[in-house]
FIKOLZA-1660 file (N, C-alpha, C; in steps of 0.1 Angstrom, whole numbers, plus 5000, padded with zeros to 4 digits):
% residues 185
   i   px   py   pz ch aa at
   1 5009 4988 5000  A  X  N
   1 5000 5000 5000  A  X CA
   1 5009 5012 5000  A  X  C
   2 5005 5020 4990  A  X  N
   2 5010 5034 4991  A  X CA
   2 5012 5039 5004  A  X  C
   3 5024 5053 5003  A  X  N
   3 5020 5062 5021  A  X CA
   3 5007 5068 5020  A  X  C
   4 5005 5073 5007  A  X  N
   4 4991 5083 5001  A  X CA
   4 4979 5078 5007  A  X  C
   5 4975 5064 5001  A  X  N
   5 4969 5055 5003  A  X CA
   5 4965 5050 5023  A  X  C
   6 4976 5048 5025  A  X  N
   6 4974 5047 5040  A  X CA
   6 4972 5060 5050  A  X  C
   7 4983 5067 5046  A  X  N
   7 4975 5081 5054  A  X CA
   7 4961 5084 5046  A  X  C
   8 4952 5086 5037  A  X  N
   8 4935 5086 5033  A  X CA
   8 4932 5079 5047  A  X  C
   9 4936 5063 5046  A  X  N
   9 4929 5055 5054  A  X CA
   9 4927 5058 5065  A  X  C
  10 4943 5065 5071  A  X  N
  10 4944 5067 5084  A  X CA
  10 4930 5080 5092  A  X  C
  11 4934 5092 5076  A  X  N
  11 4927 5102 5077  A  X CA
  11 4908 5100 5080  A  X  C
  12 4904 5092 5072  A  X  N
  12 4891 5082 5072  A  X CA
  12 4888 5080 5085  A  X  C
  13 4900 5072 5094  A  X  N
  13 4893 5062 5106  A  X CA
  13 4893 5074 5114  A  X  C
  14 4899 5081 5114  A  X  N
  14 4900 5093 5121  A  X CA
  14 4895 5101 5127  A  X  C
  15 4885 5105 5114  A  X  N
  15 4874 5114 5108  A  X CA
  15 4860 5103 5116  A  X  C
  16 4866 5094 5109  A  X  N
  16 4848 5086 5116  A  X CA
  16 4850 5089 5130  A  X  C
  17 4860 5083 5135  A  X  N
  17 4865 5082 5149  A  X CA
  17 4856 5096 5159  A  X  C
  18 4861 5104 5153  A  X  N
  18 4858 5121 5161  A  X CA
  18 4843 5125 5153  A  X  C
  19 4835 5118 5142  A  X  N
  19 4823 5122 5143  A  X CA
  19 4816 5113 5145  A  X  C
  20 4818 5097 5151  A  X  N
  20 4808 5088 5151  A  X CA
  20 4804 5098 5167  A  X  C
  21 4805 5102 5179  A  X  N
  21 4801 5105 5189  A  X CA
  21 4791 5115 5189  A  X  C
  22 4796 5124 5179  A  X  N
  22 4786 5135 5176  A  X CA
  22 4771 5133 5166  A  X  C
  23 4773 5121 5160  A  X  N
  23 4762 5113 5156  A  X CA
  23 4753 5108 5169  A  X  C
  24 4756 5101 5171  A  X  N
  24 4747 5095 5183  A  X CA
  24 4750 5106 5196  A  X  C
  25 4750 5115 5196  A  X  N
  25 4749 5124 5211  A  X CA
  25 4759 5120 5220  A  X  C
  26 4765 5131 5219  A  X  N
  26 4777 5132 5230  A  X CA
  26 4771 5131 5248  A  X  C
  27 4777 5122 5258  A  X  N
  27 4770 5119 5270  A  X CA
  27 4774 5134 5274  A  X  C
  28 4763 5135 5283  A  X  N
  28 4761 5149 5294  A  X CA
  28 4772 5152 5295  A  X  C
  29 4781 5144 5303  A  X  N
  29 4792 5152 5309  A  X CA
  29 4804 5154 5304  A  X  C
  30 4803 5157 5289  A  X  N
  30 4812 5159 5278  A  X CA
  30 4809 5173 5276  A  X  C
  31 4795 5177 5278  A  X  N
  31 4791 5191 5270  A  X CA
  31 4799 5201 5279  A  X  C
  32 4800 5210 5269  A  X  N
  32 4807 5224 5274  A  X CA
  32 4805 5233 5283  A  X  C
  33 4806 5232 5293  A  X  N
  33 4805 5236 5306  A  X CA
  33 4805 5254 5311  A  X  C
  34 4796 5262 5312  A  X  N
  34 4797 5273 5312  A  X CA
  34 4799 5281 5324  A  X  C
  35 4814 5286 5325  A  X  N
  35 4822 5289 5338  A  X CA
  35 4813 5306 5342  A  X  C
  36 4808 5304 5358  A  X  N
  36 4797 5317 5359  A  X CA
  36 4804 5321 5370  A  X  C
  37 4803 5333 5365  A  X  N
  37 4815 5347 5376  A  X CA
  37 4801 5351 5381  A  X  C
  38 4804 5351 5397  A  X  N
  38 4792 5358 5403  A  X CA
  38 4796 5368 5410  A  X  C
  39 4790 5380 5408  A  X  N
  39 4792 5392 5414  A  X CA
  39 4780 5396 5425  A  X  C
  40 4785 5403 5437  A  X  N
  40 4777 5405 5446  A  X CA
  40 4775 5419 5451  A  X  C
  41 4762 5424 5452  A  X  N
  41 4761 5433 5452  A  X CA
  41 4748 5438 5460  A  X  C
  42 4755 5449 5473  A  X  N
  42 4743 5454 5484  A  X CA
  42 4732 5466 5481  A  X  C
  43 4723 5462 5482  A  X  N
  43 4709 5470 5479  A  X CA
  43 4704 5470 5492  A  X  C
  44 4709 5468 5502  A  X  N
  44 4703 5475 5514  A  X CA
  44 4700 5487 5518  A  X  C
  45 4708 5498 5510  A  X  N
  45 4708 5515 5514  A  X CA
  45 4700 5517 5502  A  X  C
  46 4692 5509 5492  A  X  N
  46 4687 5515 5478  A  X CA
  46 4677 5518 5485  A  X  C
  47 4667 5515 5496  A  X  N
  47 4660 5522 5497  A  X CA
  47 4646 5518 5491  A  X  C
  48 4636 5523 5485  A  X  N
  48 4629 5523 5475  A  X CA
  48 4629 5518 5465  A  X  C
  49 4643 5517 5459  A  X  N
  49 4648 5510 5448  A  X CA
  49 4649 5492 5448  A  X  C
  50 4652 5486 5458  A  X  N
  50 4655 5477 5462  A  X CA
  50 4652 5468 5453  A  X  C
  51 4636 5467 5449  A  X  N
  51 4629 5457 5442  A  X CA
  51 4632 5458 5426  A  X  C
  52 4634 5473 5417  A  X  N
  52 4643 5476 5407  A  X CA
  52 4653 5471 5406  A  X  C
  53 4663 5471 5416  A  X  N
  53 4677 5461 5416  A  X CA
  53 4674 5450 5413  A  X  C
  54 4667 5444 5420  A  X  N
  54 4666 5429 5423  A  X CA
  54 4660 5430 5402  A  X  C
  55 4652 5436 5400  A  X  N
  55 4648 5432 5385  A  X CA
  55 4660 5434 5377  A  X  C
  56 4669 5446 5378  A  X  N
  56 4679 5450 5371  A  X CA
  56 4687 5439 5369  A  X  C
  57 4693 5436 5385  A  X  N
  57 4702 5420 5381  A  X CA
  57 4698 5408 5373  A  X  C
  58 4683 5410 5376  A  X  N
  58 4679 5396 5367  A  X CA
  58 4679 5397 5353  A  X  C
  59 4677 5408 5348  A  X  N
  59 4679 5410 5338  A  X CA
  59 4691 5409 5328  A  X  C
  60 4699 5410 5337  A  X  N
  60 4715 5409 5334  A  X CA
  60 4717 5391 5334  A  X  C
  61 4711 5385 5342  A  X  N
  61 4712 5372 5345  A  X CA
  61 4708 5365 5334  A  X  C
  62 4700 5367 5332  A  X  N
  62 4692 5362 5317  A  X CA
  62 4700 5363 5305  A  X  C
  63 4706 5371 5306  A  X  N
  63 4705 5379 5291  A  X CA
  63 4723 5372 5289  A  X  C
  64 4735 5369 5299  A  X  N
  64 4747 5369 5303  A  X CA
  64 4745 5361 5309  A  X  C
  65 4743 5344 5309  A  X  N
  65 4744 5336 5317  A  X CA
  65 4757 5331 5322  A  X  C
  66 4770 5340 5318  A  X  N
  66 4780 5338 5322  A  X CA
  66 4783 5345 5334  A  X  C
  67 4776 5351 5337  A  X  N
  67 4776 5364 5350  A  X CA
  67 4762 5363 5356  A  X  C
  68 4764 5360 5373  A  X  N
  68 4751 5361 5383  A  X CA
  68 4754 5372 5390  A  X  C
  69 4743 5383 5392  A  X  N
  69 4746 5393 5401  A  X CA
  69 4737 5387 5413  A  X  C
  70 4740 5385 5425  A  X  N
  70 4731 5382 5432  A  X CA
  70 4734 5392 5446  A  X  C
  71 4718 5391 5456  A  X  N
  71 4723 5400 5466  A  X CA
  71 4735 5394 5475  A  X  C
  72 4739 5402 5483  A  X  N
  72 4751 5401 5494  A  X CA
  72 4753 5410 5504  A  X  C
  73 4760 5411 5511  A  X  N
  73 4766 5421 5519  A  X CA
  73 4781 5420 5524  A  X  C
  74 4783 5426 5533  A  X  N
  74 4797 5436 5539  A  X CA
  74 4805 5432 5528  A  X  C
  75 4817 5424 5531  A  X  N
  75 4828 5426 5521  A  X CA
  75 4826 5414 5512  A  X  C
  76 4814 5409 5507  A  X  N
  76 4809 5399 5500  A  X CA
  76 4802 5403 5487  A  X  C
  77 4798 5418 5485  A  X  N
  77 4795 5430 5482  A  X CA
  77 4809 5437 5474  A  X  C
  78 4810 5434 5462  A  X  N
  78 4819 5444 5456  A  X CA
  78 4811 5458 5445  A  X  C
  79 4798 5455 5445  A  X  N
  79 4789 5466 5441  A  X CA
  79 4781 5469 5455  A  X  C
  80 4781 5483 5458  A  X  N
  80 4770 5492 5466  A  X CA
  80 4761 5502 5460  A  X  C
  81 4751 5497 5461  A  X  N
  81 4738 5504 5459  A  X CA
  81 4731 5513 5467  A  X  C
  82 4732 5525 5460  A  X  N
  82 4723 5536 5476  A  X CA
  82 4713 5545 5466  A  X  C
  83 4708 5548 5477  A  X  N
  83 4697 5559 5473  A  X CA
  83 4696 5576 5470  A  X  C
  84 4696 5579 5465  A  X  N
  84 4699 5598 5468  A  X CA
  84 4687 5606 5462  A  X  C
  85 4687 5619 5461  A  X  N
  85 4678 5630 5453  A  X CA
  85 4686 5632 5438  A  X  C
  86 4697 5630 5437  A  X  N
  86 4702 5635 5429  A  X CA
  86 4698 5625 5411  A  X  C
  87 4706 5626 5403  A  X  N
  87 4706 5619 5389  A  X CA
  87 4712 5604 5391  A  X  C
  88 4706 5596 5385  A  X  N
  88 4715 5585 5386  A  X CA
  88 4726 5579 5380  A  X  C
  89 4736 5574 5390  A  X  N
  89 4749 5574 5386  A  X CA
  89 4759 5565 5389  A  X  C
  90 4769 5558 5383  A  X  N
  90 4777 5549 5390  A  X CA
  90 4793 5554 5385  A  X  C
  91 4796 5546 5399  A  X  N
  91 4815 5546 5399  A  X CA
  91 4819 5536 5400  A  X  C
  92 4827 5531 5387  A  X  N
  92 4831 5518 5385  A  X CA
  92 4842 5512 5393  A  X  C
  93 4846 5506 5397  A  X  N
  93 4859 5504 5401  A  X CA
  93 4865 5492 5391  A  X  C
  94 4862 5490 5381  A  X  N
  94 4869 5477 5374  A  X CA
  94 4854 5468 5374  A  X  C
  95 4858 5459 5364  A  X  N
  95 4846 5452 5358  A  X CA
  95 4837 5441 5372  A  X  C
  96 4826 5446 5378  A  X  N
  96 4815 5436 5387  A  X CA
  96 4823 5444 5403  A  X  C
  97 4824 5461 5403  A  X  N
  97 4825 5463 5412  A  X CA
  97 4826 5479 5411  A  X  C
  98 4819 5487 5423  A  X  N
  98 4819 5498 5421  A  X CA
  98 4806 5501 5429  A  X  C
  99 4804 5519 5426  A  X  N
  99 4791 5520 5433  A  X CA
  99 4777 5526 5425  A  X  C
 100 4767 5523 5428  A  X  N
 100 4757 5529 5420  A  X CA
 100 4750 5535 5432  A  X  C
 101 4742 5549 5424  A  X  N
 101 4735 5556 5430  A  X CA
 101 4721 5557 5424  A  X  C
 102 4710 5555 5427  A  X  N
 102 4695 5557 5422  A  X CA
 102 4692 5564 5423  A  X  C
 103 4692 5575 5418  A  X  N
 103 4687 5586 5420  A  X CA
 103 4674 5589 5420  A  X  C
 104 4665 5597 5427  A  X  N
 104 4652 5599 5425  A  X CA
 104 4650 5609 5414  A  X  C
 105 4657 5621 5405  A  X  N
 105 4656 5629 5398  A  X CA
 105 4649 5623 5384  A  X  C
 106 4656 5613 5382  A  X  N
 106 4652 5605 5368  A  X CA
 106 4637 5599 5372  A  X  C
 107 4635 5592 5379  A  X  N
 107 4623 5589 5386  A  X CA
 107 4615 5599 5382  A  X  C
 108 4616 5611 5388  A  X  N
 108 4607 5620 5389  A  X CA
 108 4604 5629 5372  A  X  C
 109 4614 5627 5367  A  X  N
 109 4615 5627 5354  A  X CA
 109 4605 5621 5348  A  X  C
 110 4600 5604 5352  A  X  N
 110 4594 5596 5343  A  X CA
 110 4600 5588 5342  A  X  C
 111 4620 5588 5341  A  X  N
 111 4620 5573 5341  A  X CA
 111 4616 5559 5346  A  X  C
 112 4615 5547 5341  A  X  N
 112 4612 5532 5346  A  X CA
 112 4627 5529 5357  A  X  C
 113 4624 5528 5366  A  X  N
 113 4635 5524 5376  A  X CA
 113 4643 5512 5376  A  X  C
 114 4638 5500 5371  A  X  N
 114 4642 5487 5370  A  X CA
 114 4651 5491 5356  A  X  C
 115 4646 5502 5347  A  X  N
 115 4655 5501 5338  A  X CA
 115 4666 5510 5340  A  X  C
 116 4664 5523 5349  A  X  N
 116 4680 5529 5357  A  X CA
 116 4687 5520 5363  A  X  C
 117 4680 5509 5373  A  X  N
 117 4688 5496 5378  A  X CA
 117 4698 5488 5366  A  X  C
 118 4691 5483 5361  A  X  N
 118 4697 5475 5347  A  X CA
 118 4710 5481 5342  A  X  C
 119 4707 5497 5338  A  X  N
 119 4712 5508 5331  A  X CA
 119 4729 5506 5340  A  X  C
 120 4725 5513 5352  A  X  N
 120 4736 5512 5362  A  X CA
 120 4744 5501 5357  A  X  C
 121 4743 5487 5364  A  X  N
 121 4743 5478 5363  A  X CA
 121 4753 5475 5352  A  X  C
 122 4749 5480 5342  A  X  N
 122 4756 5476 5327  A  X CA
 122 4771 5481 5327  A  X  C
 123 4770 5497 5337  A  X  N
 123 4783 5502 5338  A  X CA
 123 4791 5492 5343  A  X  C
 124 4789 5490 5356  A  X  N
 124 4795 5478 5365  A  X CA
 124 4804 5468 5357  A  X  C
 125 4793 5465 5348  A  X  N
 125 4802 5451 5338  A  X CA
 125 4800 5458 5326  A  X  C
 126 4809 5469 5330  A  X  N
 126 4815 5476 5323  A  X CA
 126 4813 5487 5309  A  X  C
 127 4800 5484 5307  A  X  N
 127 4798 5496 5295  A  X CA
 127 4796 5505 5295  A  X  C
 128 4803 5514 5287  A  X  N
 128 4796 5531 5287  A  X CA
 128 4785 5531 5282  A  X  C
 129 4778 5545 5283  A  X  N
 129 4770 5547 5278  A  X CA
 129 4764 5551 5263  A  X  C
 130 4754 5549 5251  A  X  N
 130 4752 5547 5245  A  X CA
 130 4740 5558 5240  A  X  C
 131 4742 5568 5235  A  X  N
 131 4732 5577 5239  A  X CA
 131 4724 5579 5225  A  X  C
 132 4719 5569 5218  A  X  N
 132 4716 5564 5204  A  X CA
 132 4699 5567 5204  A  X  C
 133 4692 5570 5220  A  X  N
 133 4680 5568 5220  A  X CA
 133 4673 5557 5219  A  X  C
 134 4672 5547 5212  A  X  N
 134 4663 5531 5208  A  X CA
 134 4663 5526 5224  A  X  C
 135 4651 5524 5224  A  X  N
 135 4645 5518 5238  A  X CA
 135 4652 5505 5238  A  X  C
 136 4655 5497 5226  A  X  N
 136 4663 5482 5228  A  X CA
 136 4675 5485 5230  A  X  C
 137 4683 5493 5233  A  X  N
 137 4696 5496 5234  A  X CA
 137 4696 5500 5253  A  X  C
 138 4700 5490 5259  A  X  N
 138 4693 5496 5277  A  X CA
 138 4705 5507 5275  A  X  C
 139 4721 5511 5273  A  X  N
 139 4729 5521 5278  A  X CA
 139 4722 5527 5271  A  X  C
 140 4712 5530 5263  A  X  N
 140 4709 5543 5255  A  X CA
 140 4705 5554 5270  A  X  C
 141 4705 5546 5278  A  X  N
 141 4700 5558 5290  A  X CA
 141 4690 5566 5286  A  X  C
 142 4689 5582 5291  A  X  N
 142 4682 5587 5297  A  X CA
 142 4677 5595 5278  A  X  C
 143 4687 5590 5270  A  X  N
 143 4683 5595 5256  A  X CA
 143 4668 5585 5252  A  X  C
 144 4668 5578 5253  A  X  N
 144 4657 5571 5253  A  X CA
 144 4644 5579 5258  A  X  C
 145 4629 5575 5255  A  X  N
 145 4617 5578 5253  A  X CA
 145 4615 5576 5271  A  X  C
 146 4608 5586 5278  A  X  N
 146 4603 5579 5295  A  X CA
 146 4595 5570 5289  A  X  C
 147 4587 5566 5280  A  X  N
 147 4582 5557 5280  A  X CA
 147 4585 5541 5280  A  X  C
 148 4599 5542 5275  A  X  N
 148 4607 5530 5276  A  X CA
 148 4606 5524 5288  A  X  C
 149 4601 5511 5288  A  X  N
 149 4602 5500 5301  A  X CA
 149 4615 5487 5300  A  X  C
 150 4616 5487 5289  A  X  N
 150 4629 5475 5287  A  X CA
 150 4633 5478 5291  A  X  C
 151 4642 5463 5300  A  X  N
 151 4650 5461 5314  A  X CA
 151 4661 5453 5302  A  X  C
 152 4657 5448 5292  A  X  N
 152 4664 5435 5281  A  X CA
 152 4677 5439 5280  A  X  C
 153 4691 5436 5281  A  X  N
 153 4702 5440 5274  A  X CA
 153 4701 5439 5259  A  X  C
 154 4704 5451 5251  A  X  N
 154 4707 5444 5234  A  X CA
 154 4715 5431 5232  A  X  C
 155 4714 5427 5226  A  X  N
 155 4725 5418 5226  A  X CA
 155 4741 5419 5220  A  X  C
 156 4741 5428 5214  A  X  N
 156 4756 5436 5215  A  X CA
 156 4762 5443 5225  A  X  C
 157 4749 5443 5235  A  X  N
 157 4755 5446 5248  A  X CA
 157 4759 5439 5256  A  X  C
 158 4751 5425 5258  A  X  N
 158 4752 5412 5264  A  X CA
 158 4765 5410 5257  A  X  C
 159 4766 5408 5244  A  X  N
 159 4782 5401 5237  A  X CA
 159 4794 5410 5247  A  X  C
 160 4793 5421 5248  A  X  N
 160 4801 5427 5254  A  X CA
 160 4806 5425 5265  A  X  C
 161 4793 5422 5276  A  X  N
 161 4792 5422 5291  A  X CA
 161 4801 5405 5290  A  X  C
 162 4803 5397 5279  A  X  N
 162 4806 5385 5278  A  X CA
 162 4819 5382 5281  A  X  C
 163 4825 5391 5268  A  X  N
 163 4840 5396 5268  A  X CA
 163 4846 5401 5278  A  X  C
 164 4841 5412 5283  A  X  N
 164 4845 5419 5296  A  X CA
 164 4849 5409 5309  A  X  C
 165 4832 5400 5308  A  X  N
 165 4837 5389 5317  A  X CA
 165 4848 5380 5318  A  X  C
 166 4851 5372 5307  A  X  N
 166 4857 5368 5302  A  X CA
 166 4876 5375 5304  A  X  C
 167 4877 5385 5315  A  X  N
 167 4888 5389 5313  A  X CA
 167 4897 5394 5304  A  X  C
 168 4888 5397 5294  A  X  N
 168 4895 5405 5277  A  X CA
 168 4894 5418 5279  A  X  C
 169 4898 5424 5272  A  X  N
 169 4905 5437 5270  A  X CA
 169 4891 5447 5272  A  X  C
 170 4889 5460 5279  A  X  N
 170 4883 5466 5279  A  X CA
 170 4882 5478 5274  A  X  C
 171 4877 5483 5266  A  X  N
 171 4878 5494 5256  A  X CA
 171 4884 5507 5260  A  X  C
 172 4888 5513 5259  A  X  N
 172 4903 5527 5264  A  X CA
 172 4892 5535 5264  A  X  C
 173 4877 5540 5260  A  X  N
 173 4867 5546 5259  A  X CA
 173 4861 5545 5275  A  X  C
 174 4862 5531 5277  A  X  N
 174 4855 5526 5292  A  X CA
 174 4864 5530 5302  A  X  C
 175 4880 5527 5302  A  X  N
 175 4890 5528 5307  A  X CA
 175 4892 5549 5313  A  X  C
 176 4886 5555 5303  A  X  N
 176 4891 5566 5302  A  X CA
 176 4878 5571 5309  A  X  C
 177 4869 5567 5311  A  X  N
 177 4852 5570 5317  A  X CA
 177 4855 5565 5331  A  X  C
 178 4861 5555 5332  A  X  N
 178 4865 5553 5346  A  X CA
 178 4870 5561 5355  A  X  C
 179 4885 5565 5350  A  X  N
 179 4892 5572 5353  A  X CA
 179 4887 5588 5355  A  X  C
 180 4879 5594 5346  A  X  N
 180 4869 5602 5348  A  X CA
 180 4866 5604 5360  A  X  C
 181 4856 5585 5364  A  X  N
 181 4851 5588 5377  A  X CA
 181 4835 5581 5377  A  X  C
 182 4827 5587 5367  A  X  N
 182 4814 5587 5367  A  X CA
 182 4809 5582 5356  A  X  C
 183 4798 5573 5352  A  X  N
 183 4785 5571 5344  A  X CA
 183 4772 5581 5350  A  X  C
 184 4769 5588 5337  A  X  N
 184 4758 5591 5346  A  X CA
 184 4747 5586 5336  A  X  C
 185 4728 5583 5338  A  X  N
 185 4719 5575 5335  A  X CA
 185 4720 5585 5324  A  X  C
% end
């Protein structure tokens, strides 16, 4: 037999070899396993807001099942949530930590709260803001319609919140808003 000949063959048994499993269904505990970074974060000082948070996170949950924000406290807590009069606002400290502020001004404005929750939130894992208006864009923030209720990440936002998680590179735009200091809604 030729080398030609035998490496085909080899190539063949090969090939079957690594697709006969994927034919008949790979067993459970072969599937690709999706590693979840959970971030913790205190809504005890939100105040009013509390129950917004609690939607805002889940929203994130859903949408980025690579990331759980769930409640927490003292130093288990790398996001803080508080309440104020003023606009709402967060200070990042690096990606699934920092502080948010809920402001009641936007409120009072008209905005949907669960969606300044969310909004916040997005800064945290990391995105600026997006001031494009479209109610399916949640950073579009406060450019958006009061009538907007979507809590939903776009999903370019979600891809993002993915990456970030993921420990990859975060945009010099986000980096330079940090350093700034502030997101505001």
């Amino acid at each position: 037999m030729s080398f030609r000949k035998a490496a085909m063959a080899m190539v063949a048994a090969l090939g079957l070899a690594v697709l006969t499993p994927a034919l008949v269904g790979a067993p459970a505990s072969t599937a690709a396993e999706v590693k979840v970074r959970t971030i913790y974060y205190d809504a005890s000082q939100s105040q009013e807001f509390k129950a917004a948070v609690d939607e805002g996170a889940q929203a994130w949950n859903k949408a980025v099942p690579e990331i759980q924000l769930k409640p927490g406290s003292g130093s288990q807590a790398t996001v803080k949530i508080l309440a104020d009069d003023g606009w709402p606002r967060t200070y990042p400290g690096g990606f699934g930590r920092g502080t948010v502020y809920m402001g009641r001004e936007a409120v009072n404005d008209g905005f949907y709260p669960p969606r300044i929750a969310a909004h916040e939130l997005g800064h945290i894992l990391g995105l600026p803001d997006n001031r494009n208006g479209r109610c399916d864009y949640l950073m579009s923030g406060h450019s958006s319609p009061t009538s907007c209720k979507s809590t939903t990440p776009h999903a370019t936002e979600a891809a993002q919140v993915k990456r970030n998680a993921g420990g990859g590179f975060v945009a010099d735009s986000i980096r330079a808003a940090e350093l700034a200091g502030t997101f505001v809604y």
